[in-house]
C-alpha positions as CSV (number, residue, x, y, z in Angstrom):
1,X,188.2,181.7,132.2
2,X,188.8,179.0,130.2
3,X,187.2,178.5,127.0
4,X,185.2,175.2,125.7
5,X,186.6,173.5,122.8
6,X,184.9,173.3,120.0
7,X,185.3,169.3,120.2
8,X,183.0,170.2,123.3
9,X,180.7,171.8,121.6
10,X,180.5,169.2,119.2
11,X,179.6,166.6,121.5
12,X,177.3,168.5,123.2
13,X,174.9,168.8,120.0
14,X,175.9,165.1,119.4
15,X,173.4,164.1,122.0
16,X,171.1,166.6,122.3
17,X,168.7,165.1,120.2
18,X,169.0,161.4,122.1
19,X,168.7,163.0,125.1
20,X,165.5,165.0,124.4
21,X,163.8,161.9,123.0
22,X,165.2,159.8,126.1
23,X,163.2,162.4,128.5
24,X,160.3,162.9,126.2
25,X,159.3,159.4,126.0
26,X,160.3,158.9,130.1
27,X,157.3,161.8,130.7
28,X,155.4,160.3,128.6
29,X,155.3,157.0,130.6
30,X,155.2,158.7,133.6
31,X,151.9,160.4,132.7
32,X,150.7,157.2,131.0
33,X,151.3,155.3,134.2
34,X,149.9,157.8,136.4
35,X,146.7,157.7,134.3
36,X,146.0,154.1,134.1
37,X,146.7,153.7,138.0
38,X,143.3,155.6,138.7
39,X,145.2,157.4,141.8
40,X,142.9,160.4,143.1
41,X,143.4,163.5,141.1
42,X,145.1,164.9,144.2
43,X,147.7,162.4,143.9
44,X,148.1,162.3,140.4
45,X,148.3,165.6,139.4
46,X,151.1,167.4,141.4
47,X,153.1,164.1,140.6
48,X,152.4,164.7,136.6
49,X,153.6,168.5,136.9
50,X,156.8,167.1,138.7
51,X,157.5,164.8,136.1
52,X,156.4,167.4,133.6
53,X,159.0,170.2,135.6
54,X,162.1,167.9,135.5
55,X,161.5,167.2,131.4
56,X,161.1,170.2,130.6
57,X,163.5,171.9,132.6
58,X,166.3,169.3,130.7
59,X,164.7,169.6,127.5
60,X,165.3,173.4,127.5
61,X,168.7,173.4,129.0
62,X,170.4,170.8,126.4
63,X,168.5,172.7,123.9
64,X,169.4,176.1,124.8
65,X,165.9,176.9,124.8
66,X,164.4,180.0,126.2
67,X,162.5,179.5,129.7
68,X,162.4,177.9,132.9
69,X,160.4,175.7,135.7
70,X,159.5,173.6,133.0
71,X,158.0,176.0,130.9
72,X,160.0,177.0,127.6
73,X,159.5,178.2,124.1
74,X,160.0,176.8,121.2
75,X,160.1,178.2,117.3
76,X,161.3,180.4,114.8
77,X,160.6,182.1,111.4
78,X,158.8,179.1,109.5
79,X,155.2,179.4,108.9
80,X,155.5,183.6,108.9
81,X,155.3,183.0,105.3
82,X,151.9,181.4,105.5
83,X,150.7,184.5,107.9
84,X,152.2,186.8,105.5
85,X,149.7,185.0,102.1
86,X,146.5,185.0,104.5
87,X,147.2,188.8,105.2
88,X,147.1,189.9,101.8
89,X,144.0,187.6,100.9
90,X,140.5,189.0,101.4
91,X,141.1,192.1,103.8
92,X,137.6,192.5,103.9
93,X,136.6,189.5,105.1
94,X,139.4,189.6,107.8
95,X,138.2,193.2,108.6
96,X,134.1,191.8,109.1
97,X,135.8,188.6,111.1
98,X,137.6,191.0,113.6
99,X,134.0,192.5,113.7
100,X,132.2,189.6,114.3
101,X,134.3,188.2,117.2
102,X,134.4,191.6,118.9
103,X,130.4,191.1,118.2
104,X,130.3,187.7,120.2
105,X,133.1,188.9,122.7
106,X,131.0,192.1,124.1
107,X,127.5,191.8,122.6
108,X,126.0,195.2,122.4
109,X,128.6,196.7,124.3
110,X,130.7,196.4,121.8
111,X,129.2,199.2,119.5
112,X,130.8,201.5,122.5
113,X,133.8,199.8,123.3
114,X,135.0,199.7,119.6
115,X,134.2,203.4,119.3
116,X,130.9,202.5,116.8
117,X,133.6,201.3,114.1
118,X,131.7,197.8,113.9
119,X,129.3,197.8,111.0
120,X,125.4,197.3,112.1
121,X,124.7,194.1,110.0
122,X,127.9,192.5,111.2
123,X,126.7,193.3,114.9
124,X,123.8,191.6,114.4
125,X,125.1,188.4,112.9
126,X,127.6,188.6,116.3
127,X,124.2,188.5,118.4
128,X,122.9,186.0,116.6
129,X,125.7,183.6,116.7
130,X,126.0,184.3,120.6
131,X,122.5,183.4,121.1
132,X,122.9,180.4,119.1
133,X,126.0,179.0,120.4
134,X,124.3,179.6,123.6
135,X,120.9,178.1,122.4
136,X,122.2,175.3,120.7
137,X,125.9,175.2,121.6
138,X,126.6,175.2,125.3
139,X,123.8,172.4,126.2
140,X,126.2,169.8,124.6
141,X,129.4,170.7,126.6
142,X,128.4,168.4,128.7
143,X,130.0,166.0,126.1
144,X,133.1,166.8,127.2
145,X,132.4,165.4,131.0
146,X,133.2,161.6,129.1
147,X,136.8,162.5,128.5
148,X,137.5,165.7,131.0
149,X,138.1,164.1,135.1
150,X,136.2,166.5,137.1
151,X,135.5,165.2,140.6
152,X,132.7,164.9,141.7
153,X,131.0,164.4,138.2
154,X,129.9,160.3,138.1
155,X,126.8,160.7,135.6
156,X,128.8,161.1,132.1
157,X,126.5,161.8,129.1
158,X,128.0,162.2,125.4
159,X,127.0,158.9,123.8
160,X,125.1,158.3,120.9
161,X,121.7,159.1,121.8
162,X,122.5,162.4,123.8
163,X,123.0,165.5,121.5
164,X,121.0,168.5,122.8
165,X,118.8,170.2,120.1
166,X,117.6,173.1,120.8
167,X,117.1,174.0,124.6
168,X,117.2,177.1,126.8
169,X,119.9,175.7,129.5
170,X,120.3,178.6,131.4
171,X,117.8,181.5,133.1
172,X,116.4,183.6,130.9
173,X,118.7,186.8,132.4
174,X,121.4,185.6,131.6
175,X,120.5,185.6,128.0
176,X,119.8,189.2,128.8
177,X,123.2,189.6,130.0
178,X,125.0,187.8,127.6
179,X,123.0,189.8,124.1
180,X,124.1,193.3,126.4
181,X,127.7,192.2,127.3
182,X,128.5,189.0,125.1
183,X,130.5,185.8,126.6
184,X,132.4,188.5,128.6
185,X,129.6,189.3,130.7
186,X,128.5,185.8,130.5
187,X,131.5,184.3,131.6
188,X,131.5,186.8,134.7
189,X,127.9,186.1,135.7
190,X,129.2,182.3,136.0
191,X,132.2,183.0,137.8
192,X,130.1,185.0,140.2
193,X,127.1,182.4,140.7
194,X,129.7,179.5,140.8
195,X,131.6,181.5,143.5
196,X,128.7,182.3,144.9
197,X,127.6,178.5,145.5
198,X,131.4,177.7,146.4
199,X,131.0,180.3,149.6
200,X,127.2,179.6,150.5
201,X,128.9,175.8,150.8
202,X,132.0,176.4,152.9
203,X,129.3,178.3,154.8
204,X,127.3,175.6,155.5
205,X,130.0,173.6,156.2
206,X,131.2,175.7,158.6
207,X,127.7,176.3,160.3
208,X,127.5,172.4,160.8
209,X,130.7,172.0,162.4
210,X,129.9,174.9,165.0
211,X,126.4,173.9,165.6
212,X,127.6,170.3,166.4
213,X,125.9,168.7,163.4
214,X,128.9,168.6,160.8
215,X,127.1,169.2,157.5
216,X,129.8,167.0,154.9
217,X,127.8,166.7,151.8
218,X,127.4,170.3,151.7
219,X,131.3,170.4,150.2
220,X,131.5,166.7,149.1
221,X,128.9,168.3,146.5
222,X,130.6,170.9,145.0
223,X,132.2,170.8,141.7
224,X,135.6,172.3,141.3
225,X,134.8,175.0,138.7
226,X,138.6,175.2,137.5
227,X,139.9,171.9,136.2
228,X,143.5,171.8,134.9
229,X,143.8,170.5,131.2
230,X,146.6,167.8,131.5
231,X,146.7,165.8,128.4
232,X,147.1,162.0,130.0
233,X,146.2,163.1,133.9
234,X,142.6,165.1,133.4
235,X,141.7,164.7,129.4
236,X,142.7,161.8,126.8
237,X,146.8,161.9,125.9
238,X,147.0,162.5,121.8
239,X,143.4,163.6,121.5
240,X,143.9,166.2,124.2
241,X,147.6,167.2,122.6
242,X,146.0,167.4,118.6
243,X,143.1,169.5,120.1
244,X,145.6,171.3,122.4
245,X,147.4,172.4,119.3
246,X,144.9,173.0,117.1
247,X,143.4,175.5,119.3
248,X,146.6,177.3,120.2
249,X,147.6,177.1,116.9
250,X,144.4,179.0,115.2
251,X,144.3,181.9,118.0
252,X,147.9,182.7,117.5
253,X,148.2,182.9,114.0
254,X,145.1,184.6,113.7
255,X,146.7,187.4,115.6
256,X,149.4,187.3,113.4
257,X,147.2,187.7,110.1
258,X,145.8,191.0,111.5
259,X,149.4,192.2,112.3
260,X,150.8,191.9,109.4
261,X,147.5,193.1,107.3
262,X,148.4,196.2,109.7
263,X,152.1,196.4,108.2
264,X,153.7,195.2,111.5
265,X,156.8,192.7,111.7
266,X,156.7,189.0,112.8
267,X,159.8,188.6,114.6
268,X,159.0,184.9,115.2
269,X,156.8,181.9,115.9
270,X,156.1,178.7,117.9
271,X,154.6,177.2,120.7
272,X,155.4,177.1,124.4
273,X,155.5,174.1,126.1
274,X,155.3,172.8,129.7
275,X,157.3,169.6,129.7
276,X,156.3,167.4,126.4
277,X,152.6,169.2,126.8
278,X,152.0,172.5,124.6
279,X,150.3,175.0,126.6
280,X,150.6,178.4,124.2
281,X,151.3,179.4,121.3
282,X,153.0,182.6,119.9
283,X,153.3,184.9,117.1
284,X,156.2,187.6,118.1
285,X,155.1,191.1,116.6
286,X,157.8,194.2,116.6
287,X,156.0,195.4,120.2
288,X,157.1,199.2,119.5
289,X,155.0,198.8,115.8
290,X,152.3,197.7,117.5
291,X,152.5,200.6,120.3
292,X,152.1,203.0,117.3
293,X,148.6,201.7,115.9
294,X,145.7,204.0,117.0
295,X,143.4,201.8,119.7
296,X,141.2,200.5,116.9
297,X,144.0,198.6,114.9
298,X,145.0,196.9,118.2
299,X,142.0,195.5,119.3
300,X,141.7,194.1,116.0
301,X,144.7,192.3,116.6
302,X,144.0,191.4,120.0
303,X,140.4,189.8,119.3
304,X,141.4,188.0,116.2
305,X,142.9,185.2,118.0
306,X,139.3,185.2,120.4
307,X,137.4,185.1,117.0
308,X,139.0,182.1,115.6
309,X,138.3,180.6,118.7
310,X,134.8,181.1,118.3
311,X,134.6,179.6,114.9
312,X,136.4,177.0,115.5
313,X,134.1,176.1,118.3
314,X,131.1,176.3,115.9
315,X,133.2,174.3,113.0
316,X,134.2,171.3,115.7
317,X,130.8,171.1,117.3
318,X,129.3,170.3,113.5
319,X,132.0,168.1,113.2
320,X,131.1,166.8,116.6
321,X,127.0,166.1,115.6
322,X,128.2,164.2,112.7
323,X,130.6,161.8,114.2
324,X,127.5,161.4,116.8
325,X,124.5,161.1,114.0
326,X,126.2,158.9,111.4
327,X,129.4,157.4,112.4
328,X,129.6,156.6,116.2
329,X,126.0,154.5,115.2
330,X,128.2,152.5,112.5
331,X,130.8,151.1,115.4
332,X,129.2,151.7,118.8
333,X,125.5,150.9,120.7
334,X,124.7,152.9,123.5
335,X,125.2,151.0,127.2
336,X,125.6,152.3,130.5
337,X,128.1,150.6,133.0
338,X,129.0,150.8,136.6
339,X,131.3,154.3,137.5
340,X,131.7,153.2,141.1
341,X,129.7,152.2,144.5
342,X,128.8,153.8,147.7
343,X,130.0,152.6,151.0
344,X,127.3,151.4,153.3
345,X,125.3,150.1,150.5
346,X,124.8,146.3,149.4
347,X,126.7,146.3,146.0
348,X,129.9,148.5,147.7
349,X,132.9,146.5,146.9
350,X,131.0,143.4,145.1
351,X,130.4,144.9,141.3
352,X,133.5,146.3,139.9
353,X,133.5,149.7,138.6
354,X,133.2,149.6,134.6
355,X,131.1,146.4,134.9
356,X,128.9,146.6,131.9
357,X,125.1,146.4,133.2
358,X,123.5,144.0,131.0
359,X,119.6,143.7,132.3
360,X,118.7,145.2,135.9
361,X,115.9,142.5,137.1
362,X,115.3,141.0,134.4
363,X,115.2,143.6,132.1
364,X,117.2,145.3,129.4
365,X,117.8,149.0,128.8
366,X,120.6,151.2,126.8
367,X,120.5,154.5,128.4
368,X,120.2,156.0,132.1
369,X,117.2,157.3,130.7
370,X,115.7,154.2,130.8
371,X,117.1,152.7,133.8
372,X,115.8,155.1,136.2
373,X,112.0,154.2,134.7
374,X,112.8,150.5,135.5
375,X,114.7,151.5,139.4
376,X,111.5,153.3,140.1
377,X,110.2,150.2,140.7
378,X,112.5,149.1,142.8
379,X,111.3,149.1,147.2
380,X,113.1,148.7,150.2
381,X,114.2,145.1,151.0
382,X,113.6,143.7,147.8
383,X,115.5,141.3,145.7
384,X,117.6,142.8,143.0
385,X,119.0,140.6,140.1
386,X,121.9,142.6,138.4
387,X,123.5,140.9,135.3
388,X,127.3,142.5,134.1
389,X,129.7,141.2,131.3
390,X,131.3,140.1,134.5
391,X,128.8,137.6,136.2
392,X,125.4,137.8,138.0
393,X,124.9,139.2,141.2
394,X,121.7,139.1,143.5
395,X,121.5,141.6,146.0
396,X,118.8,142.8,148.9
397,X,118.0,146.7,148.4
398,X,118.1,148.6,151.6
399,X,115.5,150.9,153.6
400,X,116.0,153.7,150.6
401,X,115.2,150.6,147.8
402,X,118.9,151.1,146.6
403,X,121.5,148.9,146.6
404,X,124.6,151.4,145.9
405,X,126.0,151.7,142.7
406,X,126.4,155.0,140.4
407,X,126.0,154.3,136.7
408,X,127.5,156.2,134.0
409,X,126.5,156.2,130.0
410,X,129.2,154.4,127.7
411,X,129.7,153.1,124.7
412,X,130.0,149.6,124.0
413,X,131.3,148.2,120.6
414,X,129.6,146.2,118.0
415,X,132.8,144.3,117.1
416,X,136.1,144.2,117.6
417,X,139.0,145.8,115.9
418,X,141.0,148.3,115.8
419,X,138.4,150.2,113.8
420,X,137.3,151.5,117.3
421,X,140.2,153.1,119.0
422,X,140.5,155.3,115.8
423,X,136.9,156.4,115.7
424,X,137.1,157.4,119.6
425,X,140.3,159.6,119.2
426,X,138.3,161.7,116.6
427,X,135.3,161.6,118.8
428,X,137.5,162.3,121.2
429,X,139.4,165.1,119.2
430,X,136.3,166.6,117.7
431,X,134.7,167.0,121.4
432,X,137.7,168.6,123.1
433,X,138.2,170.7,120.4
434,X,135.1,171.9,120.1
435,X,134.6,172.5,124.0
436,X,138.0,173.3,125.0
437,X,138.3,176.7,121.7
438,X,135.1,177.9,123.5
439,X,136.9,178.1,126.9
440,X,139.9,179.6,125.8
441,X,137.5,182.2,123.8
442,X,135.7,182.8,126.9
443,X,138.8,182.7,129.3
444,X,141.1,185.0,127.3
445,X,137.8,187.6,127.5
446,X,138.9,188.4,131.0
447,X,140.3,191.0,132.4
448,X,143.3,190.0,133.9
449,X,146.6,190.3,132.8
450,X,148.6,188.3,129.7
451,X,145.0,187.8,128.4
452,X,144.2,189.5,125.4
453,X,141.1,191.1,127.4
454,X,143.0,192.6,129.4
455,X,145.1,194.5,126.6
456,X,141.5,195.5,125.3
457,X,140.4,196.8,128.8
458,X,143.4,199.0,129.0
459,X,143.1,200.7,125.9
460,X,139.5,201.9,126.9
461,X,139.6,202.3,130.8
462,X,141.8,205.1,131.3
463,X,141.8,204.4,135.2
464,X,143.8,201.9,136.1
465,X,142.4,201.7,139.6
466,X,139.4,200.6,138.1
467,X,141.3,198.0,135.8
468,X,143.1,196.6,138.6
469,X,140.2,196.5,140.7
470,X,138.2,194.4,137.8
471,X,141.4,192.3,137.4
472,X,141.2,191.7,141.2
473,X,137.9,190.6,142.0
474,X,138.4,188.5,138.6
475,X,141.5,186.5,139.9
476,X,139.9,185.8,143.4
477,X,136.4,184.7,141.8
478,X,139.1,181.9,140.0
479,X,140.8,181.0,143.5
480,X,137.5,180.6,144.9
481,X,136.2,178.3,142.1
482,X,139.6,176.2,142.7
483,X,139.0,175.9,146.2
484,X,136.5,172.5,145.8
485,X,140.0,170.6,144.8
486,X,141.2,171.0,148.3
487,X,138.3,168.4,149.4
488,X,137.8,166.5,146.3
C-alpha cells in the first residue's frame, strides 16, 4: 500500500480550517432559512437534521474527529486545570452541594437511597428548595412557550406583566409525591398523566372513526409532550446555542470537580456536537478509578452534574424576574398581536398573522387579560371594528359571536434601535437557560440508560430485571408523549 506523502498531508491541514468554516456557515443558513420560511415543524425539522447530518459528518472527517452520523466530539485537556482548582477549594461545601441535589433529585427517599449518609439539615433545605422551585418556579415555565415552537400552543405568555408569584399549579398529590420522591417521582407522575391523556385521545379518536362520527379535535388538541431543542428550527439560534452551552457546560464540569476531589484522573474534556449545534458535554474520568469507589463516592459524582443543574435553574429564573421587573419595562410595552386565523371564520385569510391589534371596537387594551373582558361583549352577527398597525378591518361575527382569529401576548417596542434585539437575546438567554437546566435536571433523573439516573439506579437495585423493567416502561411513556408530532 502506498504511502501518503507528507506534501499530502500538508495540504490536507491546509484547508481544513476553510473547509470547516465553509460548511459551518452553509448549516447555518440552512437552518436560518428554514426558520424564517415558517414551514410546519414536520417539514422543517427532518430537513434541519439533514443539513445538520451532512455538516457534521464533513466537519468530523476533515478534522479527524471522533464520531459519526453527524454526531462527533470535540476537546482535549484545557480547562482540567480549572476542575482541578475548584476540587481543592471548599470540599465541604462541594460535599453539602452533592447533598443538596441528591435532596431535590429524590426527596425523602433519598435518606434511603444514599444509605442515610446525607446530613438531616441539608435534607431539609433539599425539600424546601423542591417545594419552592415547585411553588414558585415551575408556574413561570410557561415563559418559555414565547421562544420554544410547540404545536399546538397559540396563546404565548412571558411578557412584561405575566410573572407568576406564588401559586399552587399543580394537584395537591403531587406535591405529596414530589416531597416523598423529589423531581424523580415528579417527573414520572407527568410522564404517566401526559401519557395517560395521549392514549385516552387516540382512544377517542379511534372510537369516533368506528362509531361513524370521527372525533378530530380529540388529537388536533393534544400537545406533543417531547419537543426537540433545535437552536434555529424549535428555540431562538445564539440564545438557544449560549444557553445550550451554558447548561452542558455546568453539569459536566460539575462532575468533574467531584472526580477529582475523589482523586480520580481527567483523561479529557469538550463538548459533542451534532452538526454546528452542541448537544453534550464531557469530562472523561479514568472509568476503571471510578469502578473502585464504594457506591457513595459515585453517586456523588453522578448527581453533581444534576445539582448544578438545579442551581442554575434557580440562579437564571432570578435573573429572568429582573430582566422582566426592571429592564424589559425600560424598552418594551406589553401588546398582544394576531398568531393566526381559523378557517371558516370571517377574519381567516384577511388579517395577517403578527398584525399588531391596536383597539378591538373601539377600544384599547395591552394584555389577553383584558381582551377577553372586552370580546365578552361581543354577540353573534354583530359588527366588529378591528384596528392593526396594518390597516382597519370591519368584520360581521358569526352565530358563536367570533370572527376567527387567535391572539397571542408580545412585546412591542418603545423605540427603535438596536437597543432591542440585545435586550431580547438576554431575555431570551436568561428564559431558556433557566427552563431548559431544569429539564435537563429532571430528564437526566431517569432511569434509562447514558443518564446519570440510571448509573444511580444500578448501584442500588441489585435486580436488573427490575432496572430494565423501570427503564422500559420509562422509554415507552417517552414514545408515547412523541406520538402527538405524527398529527401536528
Amino acid at each position: 500500500m502506498a504511502k501518503s506523502s507528507p506534501q499530502t498531508v500538508n495540504t490536507s491541514h491546509k484547508y481544513r480550517k476553510p473547509v470547516t468554516l465553509l460548511f459551518v456557515i452553509g448549516c447555518f443558513f440552512s437552518i436560518s432559512y428554514l426558520y424564517l420560511s415558517h414551514m410546519p415543524v414536520y417539514v422543517s425539522v427532518p430537513l434541519a437534521f439533514a443539513s445538520l447530518i451532512v455538516a457534521g459528518m464533513v466537519i468530523a472527517n476533515v478534522n479527524q474527529l471522533q464520531g459519526g452520523y453527524g454526531l462527533y466530539m470535540f476537546g482535549g485537556t484545557r480547562g482540567i486545570g480549572v476542575i482541578d482548582s475548584l476540587s481543592r477549594t471548599n470540599r465541604t461545601f462541594w460535599k453539602v452541594f452533592s447533598e443538596w441535589g441528591a435532596a431535590m433529585s429524590f426527596g425523602l427517599l433519598s435518606y434511603l437511597i444514599f444509605r442515610k449518609s446525607i446530613d438531616k439539615r441539608t435534607l431539609a433545605l433539599g425539600i424546601i428548595s423542591l417545594l419552592a422551585v415547585m411553588i414558585l418556579l415551575l408556574p413561570n415555565i410557561l415563559l418559555s412557550f414565547k421562544f420554544i415552537d410547540i404545536p399546538g400552543v397559540s396563546s404565548l405568555v412571558g411578557d412584561i406583566s405575566t410573572l407568576q408569584g406564588p401559586i399552587l399549579a399543580y394537584p395537591l398529590a403531587l406535591y405529596v409525591i414530589t416531597v416523598f420522591g423529589g423531581f424523580f417521582l415528579f417527573m414520572i407522575a407527568l410522564i404517566a398523566l401526559e401519557a395517560f391523556g395521549v392514549i385516552s385521545s387516540i382512544g377517542a379518536a379511534a372510537l369516533g372513526a368506528v362509531t361513524g362520527h370521527p372525533n378530530t379535535a380529540a388529537l388536533s388538541q393534544q400537545i406533543p409532550g417531547l419537543v426537540p431543542v433545535i437552536p434555529g428550527i424549535t428555540i431562538p439560534f445564539f440564545a438557544g446555542i449560549f444557553a445550550l452551552a451554558v447548561i452542558l457546560i455546568v453539569h459536566e464540569f460539575s462532575h468533574g470537580v467531584f472526580a477529582r476531589s475523589a482523586k480520580i484522573k481527567i483523561k479529557r474534556i469538550g463538548l459533542i456536537l451534532f452538526g454546528i449545534i452542541p448537544i453534550g458535554a464531557f469530562v472523561e474520568p479514568d472509568e476503571k478509578q471510578v469502578e473502585r469507589l464504594d457506591k457513595d463516592r459515585q453517586n456523588d459524582i453522578y448527581i453533581a452534574g444534576i445539582a448544578a443543574n438545579f442551581l442554575f435553574t434557580i440562579f437564571f429564573f432570578a435573573l429572568t424576574a429582573l430582566m422582566i421587573l426592571y429592564v424589559m419595562p425600560l424598552f418594551f410595552t406589553n401588546g398582544v398581536a394576531v398568531a393566526n386565523t381559523l378557517p371558516g371564520y370571517p377574519a381567516y385569510n384577511v388579517i395577517a398573522p403578527g398584525s399588531l391589534i391596536l383597539t378591538w371596537n373601539g377600544q384599547q387594551f395591552a394584555n389577553l387579560g383584558s381582551f377577553e373582558s372586552i370580546a365578552r361583549n361581543d354577540t353573534p352577527f354583530s359588527t366588529i371594528n378591528v384596528v392593526t398597525n396594518n390597516g382597519q378591518y370591519t368584520f360581521k361575527t358569526n352565530a358563536t359571536g367570533k370572527i376567527g382569529v387567535e391572539l397571542e401576548q408580545t412585546l412591542v417596542a418603545k423605540a427603535k434601535g438596536p437597543q432591542n434585539g440585545l435586550v431580547n437575546f438576554f431575555y431570551a438567554f436568561f428564559v431558556l437557560a433557566f427552563v431548559l437546566n431544569f429539564l435537563v435536571a429532571t430528564i437526566n433523573l431517569l432511569p434509562v440508560p447514558a443518564f446519570d439516573g440510571w448509573r444511580i439506579y444500578k448501584n442500588r437495585i441489585k435486580s436488573r430485571k427490575i432496572l430494565l423493567a423501570m427503564s422500559a416502561l420509562t422509554i415507552i411513556g417517552l414514545i408515547i408523549l412523541a406520538l402527538p408530532w405524527i398529527w401536528a
